[in-house]
MOPAC internal coordinates of N, CA, C and O (Angstrom, degrees):
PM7 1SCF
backbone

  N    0.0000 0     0.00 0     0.00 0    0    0    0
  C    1.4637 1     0.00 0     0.00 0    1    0    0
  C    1.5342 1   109.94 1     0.00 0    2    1    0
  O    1.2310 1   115.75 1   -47.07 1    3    2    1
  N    1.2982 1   125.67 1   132.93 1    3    2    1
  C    1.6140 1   142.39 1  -168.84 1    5    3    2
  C    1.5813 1    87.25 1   -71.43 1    6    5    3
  O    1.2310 1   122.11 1   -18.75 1    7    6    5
  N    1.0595 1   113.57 1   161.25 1    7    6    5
  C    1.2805 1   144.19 1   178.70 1    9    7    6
  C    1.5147 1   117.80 1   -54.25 1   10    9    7
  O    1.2310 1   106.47 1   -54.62 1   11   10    9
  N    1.2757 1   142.75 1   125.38 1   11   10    9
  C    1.1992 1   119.90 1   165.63 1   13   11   10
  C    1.6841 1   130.72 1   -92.31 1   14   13   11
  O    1.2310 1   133.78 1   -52.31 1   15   14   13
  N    1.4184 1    90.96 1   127.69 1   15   14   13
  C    1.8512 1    86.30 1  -161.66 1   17   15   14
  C    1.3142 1   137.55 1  -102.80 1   18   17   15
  O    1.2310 1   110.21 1   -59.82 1   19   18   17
  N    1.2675 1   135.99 1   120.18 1   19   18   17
  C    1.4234 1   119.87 1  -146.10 1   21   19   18
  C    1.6549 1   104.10 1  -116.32 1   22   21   19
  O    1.2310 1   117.50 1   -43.15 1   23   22   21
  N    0.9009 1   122.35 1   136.85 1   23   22   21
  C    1.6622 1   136.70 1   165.13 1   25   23   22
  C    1.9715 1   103.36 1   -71.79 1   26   25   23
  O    1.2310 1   126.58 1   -66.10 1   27   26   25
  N    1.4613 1   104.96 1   113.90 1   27   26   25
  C    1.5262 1   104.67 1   173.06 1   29   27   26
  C    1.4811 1    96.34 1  -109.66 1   30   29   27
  O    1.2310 1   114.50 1   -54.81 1   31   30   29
  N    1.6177 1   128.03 1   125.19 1   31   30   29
  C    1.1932 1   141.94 1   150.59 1   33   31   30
  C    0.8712 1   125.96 1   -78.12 1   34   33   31
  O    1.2310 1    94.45 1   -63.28 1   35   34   33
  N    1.2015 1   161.97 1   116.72 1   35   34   33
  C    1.6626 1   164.92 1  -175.94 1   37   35   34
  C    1.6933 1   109.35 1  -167.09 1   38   37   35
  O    1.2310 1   110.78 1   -19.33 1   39   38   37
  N    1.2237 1   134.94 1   160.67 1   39   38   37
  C    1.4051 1   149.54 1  -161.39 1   41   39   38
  C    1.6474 1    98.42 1  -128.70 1   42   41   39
  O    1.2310 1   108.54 1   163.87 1   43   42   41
  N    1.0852 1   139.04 1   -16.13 1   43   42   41
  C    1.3780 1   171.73 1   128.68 1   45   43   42
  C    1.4565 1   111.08 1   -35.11 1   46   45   43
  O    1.2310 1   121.73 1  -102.58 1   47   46   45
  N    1.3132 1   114.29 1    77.42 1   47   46   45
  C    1.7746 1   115.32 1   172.21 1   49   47   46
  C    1.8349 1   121.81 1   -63.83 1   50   49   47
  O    1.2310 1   122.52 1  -179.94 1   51   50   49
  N    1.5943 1   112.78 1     0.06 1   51   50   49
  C    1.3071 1   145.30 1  -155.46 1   53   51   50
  C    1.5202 1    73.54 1  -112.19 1   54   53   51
  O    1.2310 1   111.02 1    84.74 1   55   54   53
  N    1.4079 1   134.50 1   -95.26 1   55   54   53
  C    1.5811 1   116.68 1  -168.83 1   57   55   54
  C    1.1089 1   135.52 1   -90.24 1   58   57   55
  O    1.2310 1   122.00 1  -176.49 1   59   58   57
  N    1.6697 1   113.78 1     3.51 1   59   58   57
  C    1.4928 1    96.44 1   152.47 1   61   59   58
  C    1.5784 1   114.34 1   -71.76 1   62   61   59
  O    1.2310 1   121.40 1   151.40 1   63   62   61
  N    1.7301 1   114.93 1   -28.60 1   63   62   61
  C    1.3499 1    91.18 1  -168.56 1   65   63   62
  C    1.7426 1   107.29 1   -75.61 1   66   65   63
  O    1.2310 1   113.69 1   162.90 1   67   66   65
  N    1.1200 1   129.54 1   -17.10 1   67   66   65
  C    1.5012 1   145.81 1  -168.29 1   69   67   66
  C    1.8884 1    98.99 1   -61.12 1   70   69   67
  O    1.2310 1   132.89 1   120.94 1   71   70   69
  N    1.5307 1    92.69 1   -59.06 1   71   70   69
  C    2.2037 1    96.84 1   164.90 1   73   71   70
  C    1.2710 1   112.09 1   -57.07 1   74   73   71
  O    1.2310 1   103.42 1   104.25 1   75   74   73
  N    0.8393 1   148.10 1   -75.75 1   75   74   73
  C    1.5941 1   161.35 1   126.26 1   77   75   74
  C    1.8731 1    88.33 1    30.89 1   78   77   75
  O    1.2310 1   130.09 1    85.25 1   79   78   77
  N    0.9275 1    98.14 1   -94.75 1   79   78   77
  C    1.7692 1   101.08 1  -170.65 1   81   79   78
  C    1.6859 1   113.07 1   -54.95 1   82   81   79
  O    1.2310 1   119.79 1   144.92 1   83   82   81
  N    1.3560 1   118.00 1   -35.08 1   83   82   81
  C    1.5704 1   120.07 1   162.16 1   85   83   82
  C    1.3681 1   110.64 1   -33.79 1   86   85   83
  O    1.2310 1   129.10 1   105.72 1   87   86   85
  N    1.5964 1   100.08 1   -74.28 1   87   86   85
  C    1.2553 1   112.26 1  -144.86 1   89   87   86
  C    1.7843 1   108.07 1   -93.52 1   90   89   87
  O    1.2310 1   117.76 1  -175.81 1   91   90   89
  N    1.6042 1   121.87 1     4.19 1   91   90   89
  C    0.6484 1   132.80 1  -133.39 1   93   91   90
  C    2.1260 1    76.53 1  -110.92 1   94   93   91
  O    1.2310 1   140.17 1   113.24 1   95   94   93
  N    1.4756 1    78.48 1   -66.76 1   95   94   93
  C    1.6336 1    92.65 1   171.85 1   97   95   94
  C    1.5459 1   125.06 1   -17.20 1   98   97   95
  O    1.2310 1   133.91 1   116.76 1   99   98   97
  N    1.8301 1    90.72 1   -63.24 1   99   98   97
  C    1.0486 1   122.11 1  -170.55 1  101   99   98
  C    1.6324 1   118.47 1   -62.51 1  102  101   99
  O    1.2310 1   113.18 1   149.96 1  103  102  101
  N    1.4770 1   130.50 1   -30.04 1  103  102  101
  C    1.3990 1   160.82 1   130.43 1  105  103  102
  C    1.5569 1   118.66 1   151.39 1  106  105  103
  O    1.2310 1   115.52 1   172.08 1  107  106  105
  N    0.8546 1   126.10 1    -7.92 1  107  106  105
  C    1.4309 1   135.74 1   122.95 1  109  107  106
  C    1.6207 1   108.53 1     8.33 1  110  109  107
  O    1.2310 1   119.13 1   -57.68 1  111  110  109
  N    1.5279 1   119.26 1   122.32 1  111  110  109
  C    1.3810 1   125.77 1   171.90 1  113  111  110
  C    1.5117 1    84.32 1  -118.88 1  114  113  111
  O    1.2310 1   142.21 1   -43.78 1  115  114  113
  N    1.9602 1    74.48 1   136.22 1  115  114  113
  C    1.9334 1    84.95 1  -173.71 1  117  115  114
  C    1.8062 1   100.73 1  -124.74 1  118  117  115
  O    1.2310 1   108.88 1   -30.63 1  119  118  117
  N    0.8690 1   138.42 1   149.37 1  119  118  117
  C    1.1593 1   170.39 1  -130.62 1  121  119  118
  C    1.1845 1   119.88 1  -128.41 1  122  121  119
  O    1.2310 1    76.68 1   -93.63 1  123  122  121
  N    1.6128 1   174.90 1    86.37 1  123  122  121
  C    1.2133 1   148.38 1  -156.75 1  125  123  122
  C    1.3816 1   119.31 1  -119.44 1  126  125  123
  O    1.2310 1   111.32 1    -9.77 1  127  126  125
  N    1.5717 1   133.94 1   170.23 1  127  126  125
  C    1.8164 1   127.09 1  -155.31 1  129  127  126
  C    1.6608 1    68.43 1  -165.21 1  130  129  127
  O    1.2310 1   129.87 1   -37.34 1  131  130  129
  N    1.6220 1    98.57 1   142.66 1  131  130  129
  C    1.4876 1   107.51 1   162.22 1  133  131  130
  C    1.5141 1   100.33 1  -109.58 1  134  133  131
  O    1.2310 1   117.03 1  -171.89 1  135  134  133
  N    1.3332 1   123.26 1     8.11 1  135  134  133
  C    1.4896 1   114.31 1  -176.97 1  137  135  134
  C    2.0131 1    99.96 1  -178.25 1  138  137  135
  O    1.2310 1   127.59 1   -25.74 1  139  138  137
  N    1.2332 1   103.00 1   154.26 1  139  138  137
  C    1.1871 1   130.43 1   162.51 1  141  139  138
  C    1.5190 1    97.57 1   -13.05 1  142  141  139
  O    1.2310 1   122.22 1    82.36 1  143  142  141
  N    1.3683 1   113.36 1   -97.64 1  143  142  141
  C    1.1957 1   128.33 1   178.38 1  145  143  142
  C    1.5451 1   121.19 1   -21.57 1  146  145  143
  O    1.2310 1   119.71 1    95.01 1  147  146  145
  N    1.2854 1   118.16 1   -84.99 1  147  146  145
  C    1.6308 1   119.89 1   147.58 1  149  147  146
  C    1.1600 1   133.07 1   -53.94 1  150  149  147
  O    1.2310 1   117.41 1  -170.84 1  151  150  149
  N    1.1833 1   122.53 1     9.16 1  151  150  149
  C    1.6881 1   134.20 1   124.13 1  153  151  150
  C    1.3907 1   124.99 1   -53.56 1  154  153  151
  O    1.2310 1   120.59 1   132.14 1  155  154  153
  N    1.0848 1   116.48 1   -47.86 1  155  154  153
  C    1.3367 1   126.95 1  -170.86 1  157  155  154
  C    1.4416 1   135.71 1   -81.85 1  158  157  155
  O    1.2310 1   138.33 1   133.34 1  159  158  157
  N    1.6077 1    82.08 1   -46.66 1  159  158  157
  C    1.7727 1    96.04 1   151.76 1  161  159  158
  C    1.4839 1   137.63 1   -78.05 1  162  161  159
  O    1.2310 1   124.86 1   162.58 1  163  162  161
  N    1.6296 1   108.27 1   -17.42 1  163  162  161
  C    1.4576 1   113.45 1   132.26 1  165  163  162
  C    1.1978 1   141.95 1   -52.76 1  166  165  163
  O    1.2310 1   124.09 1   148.58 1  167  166  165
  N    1.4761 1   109.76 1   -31.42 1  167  166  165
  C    1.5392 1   107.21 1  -173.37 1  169  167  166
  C    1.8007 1   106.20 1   -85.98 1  170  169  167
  O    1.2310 1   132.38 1   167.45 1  171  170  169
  N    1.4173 1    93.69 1   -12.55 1  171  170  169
  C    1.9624 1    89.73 1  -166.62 1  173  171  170
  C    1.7721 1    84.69 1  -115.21 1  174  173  171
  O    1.2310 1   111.82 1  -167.95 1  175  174  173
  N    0.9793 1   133.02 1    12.05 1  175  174  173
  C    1.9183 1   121.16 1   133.13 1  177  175  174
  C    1.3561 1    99.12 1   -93.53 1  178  177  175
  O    1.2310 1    93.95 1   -75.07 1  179  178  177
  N    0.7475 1   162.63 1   104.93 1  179  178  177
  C    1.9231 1   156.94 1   135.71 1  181  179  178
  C    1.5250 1    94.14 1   152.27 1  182  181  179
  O    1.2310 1   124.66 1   -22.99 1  183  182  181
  N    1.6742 1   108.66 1   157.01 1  183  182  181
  C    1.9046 1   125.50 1   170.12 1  185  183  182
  C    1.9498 1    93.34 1  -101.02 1  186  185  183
  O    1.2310 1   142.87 1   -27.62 1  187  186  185
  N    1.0653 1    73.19 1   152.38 1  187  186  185
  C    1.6845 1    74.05 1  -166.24 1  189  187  186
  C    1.7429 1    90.43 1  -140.40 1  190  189  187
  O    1.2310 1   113.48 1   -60.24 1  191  190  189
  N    1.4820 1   129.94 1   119.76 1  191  190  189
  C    0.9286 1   149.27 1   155.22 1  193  191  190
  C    1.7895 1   116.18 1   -42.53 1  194  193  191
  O    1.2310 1   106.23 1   126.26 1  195  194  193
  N    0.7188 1   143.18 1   -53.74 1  195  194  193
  C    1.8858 1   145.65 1   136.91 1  197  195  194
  C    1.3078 1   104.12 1  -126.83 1  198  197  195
  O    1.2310 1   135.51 1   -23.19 1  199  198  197
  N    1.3902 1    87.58 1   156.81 1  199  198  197
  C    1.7801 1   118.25 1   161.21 1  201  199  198
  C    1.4870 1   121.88 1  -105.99 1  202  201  199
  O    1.2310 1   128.01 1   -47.60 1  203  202  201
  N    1.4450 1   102.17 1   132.40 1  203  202  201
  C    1.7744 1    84.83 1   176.06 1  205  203  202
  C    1.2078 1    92.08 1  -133.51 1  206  205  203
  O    1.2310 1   115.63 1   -47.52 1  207  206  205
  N    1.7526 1   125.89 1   132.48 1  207  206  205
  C    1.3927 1   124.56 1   170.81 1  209  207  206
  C    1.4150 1    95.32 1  -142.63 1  210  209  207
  O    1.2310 1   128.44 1   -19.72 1  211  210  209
  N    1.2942 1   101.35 1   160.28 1  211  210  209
  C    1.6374 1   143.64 1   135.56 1  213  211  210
  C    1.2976 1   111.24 1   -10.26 1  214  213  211
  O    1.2310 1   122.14 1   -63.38 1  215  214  213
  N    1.2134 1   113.51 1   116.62 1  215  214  213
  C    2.0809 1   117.60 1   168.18 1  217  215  214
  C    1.7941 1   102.73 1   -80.17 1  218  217  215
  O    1.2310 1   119.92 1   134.09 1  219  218  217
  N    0.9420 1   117.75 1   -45.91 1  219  218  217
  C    1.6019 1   123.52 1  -177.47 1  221  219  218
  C    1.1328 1   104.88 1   -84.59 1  222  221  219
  O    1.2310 1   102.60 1   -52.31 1  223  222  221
  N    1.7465 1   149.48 1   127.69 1  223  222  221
  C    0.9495 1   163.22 1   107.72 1  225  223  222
  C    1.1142 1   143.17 1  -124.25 1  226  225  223
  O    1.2310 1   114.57 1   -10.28 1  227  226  225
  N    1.5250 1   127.89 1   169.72 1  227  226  225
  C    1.6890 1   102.43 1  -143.99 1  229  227  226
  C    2.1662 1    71.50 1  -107.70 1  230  229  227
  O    1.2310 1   133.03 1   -17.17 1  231  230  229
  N    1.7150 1    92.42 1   162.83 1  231  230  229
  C    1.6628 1   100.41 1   173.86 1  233  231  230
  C    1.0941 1   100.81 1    96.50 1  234  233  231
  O    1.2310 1   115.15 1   103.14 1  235  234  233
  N    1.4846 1   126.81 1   -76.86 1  235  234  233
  C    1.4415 1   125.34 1   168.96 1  237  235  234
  C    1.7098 1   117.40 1  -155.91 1  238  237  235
  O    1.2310 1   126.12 1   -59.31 1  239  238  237
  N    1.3896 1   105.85 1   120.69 1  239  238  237
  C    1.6861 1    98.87 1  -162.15 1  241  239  238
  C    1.2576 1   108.87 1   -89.54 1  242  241  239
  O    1.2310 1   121.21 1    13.02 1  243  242  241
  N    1.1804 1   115.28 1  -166.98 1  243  242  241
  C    1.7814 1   120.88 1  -143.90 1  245  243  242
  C    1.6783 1   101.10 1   -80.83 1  246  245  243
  O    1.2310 1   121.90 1   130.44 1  247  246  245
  N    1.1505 1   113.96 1   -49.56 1  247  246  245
  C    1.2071 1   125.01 1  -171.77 1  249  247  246
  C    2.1916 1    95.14 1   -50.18 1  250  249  247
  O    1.2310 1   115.53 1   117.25 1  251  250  249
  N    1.1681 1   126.09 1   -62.75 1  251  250  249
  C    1.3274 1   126.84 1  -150.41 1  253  251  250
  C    2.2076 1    97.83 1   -78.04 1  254  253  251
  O    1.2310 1   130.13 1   144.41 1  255  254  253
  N    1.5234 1    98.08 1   -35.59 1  255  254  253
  C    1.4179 1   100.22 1   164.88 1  257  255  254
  C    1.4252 1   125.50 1   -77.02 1  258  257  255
  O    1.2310 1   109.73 1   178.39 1  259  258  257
  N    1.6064 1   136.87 1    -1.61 1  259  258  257
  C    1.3447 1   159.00 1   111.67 1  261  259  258
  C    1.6442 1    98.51 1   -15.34 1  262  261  259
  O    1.2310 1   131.05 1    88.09 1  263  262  261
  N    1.3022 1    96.29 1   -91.91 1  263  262  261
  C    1.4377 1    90.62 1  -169.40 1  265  263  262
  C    1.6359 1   142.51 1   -65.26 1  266  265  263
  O    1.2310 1   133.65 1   167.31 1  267  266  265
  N    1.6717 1    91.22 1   -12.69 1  267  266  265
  C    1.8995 1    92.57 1   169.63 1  269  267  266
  C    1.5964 1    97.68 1  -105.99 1  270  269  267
  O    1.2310 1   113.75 1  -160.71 1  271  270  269
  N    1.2127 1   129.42 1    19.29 1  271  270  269
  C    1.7125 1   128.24 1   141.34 1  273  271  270
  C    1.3465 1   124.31 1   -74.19 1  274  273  271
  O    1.2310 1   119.90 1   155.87 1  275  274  273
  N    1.3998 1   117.80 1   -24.13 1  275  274  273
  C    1.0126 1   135.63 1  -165.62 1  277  275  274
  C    1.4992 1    91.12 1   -87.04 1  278  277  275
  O    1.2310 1   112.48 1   143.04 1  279  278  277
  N    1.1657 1   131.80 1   -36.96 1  279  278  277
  C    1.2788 1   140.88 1  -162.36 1  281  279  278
  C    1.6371 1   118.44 1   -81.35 1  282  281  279
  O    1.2310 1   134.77 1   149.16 1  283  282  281
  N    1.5101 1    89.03 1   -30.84 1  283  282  281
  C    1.6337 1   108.91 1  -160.94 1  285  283  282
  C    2.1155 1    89.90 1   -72.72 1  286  285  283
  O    1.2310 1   128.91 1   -17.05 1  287  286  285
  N    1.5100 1   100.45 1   162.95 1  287  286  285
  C    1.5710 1   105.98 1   168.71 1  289  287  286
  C    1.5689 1   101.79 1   -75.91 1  290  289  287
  O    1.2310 1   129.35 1   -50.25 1  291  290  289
  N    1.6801 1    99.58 1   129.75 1  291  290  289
  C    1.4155 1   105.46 1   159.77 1  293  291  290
  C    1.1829 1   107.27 1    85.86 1  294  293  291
  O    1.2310 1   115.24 1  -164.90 1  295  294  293
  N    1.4569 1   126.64 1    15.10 1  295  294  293
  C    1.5022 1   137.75 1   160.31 1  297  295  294
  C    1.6460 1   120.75 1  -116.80 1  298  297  295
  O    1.2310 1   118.42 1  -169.98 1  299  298  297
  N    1.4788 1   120.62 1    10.02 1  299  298  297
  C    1.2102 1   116.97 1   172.55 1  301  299  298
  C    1.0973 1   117.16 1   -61.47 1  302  301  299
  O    1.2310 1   123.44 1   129.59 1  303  302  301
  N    1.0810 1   111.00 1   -50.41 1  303  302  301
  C    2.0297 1   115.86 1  -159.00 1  305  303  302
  C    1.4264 1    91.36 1   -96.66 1  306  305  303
  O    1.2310 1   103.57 1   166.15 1  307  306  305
  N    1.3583 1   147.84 1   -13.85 1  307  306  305
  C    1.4843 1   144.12 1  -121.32 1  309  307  306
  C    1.8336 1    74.23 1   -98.54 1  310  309  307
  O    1.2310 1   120.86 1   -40.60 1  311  310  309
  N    1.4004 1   115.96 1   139.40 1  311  310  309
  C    1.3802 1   119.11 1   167.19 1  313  311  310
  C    1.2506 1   133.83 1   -41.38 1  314  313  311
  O    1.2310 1    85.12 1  -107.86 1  315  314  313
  N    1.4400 1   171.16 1    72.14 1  315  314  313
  C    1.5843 1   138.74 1  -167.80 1  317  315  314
  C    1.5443 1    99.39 1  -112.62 1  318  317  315
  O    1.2310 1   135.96 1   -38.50 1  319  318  317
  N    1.4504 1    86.71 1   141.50 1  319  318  317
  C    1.5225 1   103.70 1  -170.42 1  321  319  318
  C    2.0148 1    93.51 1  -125.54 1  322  321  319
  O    1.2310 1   127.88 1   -56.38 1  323  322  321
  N    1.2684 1   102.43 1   123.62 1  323  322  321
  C    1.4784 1   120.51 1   171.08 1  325  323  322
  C    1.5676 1   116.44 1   -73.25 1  326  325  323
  O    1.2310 1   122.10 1   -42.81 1  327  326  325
  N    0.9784 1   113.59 1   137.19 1  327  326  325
  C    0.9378 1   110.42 1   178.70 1  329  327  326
  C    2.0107 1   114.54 1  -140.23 1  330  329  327
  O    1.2310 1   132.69 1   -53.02 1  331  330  329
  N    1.1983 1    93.09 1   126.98 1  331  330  329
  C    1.8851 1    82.05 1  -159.86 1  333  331  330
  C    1.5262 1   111.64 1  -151.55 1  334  333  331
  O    1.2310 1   111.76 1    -5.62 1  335  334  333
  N    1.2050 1   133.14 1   174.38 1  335  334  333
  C    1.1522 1   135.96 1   167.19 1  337  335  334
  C    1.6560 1   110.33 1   -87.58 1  338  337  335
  O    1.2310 1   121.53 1   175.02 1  339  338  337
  N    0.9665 1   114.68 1    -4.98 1  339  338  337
  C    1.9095 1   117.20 1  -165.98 1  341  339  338
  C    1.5110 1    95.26 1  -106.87 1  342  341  339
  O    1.2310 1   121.62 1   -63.13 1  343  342  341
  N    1.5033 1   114.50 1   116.87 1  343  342  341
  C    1.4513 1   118.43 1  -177.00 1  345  343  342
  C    1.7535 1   100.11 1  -125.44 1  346  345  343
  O    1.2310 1   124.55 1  -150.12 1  347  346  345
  N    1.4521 1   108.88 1    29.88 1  347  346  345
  C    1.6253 1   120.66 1   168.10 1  349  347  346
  C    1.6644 1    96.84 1   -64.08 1  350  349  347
  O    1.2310 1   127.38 1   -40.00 1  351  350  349
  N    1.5152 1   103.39 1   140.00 1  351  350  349
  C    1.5298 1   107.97 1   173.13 1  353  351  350
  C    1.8510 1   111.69 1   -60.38 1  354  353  351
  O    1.2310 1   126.41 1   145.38 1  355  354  353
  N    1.6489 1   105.28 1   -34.62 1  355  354  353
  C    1.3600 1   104.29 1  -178.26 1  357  355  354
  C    1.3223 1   116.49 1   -77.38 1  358  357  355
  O    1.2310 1   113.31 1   178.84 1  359  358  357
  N    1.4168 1   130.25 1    -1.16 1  359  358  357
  C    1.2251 1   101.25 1   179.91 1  361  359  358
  C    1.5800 1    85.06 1  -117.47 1  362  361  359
  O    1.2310 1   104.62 1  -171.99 1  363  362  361
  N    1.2694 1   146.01 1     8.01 1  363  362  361
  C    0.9749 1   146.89 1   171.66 1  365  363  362
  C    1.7498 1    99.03 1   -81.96 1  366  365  363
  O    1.2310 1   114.72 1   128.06 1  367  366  365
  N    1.6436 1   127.60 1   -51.94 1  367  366  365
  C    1.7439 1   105.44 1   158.55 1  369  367  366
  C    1.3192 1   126.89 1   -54.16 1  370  369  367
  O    1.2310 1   117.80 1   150.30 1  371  370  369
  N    1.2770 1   121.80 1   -29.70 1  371  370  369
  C    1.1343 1   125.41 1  -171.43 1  373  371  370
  C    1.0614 1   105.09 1   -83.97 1  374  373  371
  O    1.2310 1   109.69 1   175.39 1  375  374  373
  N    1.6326 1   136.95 1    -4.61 1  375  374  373
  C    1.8541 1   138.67 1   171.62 1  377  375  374
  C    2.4372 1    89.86 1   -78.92 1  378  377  375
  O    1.2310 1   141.33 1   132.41 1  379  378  377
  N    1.6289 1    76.20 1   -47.59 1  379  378  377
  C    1.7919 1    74.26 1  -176.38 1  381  379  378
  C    1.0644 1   117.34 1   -64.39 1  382  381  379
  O    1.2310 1   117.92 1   128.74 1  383  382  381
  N    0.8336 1   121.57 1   -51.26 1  383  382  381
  C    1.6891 1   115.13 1   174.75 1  385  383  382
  C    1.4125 1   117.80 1   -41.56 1  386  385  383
  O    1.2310 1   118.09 1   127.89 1  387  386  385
  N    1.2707 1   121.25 1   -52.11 1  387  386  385
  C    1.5169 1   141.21 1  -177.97 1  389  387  386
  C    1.3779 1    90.79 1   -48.64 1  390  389  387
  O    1.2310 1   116.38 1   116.36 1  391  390  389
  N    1.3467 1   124.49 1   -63.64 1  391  390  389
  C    1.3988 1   136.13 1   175.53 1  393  391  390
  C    1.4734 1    99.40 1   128.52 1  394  393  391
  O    1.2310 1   117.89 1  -124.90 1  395  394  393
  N    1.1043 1   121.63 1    55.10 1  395  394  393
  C    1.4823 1   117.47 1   138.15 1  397  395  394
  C    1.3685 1   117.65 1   -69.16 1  398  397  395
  O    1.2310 1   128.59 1   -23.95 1  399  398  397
  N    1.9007 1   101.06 1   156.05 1  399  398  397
  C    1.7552 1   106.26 1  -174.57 1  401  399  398
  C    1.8993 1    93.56 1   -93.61 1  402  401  399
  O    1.2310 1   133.67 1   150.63 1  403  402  401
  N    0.8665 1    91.18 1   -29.37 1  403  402  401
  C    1.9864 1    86.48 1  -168.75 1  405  403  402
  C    1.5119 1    98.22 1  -152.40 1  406  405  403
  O    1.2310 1   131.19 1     7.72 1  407  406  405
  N    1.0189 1    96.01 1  -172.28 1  407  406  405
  C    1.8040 1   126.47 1   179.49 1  409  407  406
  C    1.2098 1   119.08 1  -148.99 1  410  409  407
  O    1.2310 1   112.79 1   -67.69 1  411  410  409
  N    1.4894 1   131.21 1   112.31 1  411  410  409
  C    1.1849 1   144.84 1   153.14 1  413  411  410
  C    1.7096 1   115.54 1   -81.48 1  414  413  411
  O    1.2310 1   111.53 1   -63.87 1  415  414  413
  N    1.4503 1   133.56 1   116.13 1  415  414  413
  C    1.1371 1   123.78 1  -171.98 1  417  415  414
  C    1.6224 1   108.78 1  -111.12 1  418  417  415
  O    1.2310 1   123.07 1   -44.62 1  419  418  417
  N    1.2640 1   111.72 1   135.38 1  419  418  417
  C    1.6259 1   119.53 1  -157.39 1  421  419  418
  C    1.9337 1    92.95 1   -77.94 1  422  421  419
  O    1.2310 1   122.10 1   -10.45 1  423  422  421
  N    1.2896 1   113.59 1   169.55 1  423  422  421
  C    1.9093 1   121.64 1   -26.43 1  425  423  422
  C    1.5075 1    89.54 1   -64.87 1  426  425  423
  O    1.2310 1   139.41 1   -24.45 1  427  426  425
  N    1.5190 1    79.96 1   155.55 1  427  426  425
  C    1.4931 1   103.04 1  -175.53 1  429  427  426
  C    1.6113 1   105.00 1  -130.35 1  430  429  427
  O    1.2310 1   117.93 1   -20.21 1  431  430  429
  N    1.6344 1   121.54 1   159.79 1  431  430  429
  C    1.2616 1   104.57 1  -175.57 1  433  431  430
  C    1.8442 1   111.21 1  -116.77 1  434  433  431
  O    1.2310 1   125.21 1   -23.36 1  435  434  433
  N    1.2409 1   107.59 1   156.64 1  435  434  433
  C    1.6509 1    93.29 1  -179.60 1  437  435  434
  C    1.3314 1   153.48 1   -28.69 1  438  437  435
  O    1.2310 1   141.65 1   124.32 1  439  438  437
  N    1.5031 1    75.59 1   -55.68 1  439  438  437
  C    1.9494 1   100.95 1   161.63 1  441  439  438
  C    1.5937 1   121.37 1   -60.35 1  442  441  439
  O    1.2310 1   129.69 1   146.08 1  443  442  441
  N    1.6816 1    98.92 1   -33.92 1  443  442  441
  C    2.1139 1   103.29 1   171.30 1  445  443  442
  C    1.6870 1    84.46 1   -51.73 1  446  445  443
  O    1.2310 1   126.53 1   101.47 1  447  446  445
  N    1.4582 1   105.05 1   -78.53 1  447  446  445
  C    1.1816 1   102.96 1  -141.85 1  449  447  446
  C    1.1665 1   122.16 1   -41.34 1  450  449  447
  O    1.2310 1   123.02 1   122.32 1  451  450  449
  N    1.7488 1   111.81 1   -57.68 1  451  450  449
  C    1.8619 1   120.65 1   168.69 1  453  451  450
  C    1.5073 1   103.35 1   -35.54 1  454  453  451
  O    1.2310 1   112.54 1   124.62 1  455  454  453
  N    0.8863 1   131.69 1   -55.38 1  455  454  453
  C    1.4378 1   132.12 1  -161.43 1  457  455  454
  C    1.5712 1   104.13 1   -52.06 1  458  457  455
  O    1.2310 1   128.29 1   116.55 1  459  458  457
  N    1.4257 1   101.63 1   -63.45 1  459  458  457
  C    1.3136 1    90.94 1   162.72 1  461  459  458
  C    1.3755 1   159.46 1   -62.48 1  462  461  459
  O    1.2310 1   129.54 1   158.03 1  463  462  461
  N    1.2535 1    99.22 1   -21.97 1  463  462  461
  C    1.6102 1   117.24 1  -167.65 1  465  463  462
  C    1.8698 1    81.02 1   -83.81 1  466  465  463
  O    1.2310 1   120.57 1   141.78 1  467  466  465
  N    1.2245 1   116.52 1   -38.22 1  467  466  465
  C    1.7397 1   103.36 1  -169.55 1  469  467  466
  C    1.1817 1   111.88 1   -72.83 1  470  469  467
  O    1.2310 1   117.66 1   157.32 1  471  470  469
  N    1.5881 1   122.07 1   -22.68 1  471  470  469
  C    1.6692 1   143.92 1   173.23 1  473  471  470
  C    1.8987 1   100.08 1   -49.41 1  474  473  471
  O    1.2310 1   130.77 1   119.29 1  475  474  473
  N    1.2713 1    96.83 1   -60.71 1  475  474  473
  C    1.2909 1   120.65 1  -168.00 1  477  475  474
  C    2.0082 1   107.81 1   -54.46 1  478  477  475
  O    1.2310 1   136.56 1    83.41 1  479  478  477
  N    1.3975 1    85.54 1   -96.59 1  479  478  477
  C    1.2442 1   103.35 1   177.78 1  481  479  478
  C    1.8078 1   131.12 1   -88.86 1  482  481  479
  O    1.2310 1   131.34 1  -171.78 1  483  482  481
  N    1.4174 1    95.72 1     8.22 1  483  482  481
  C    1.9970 1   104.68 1  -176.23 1  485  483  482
  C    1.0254 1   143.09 1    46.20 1  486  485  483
  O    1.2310 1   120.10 1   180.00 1  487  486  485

């Protein structure tokens, strides 16, 4: 079985590279976006098994690149998991609505994350 490959979004060169080495470890080919924008245009060159980004970023933040992923071919069902410092209930509906699958809220620790991403996608 090919690799499963994940797109990490963050504006934060501190946690994309931090996912990167998680999941990387773990065997996971990871992918990286310093923003919304170059998130997006990553995800629609390459299929990407989940996405996990950033709610805050400058260009275009997670929440508005959520929802034109959702839009893109071959990103409906595709997982995205948020990942953010803002653990407000409203912007946590407003990740769901967008169509995030979950929320991880920073700092977060390795094992959350693995746990999840293997929860998720296996």
């Amino acid at each position: 079985m090919a690799e499963k490959k994940v797109l990490a979004v963050d504006d934060s060169a501190t946690i994309r590279t931090s996912i990167s080495f998680v999941l990387k470890q773990a065997g996971y080919e990871v992918v990286e976006a310093i923003d919304g924008v170059d998130g997006l245009d990553k995800a629609k060159a390459d299929k990407f098994n989940l996405v996990i980004t950033d709610i805050n970023m400058p260009n275009m933040d997670g929440i508005e690149m959520i929802k034109q992923l959702r839009g893109t071919e071959g990103y409906k069902f595709i997982p995205i998991i948020a990942l953010t410092t803002e653990n407000q209930d409203t912007k946590m509906q407003e990740g769901k609505a967008a169509g995030a699958t979950g929320w991880i809220v920073k700092p977060f620790t390795s094992e959350k994350l693995l746990a999840i991403v293997k929860k998720i996608i296996g």
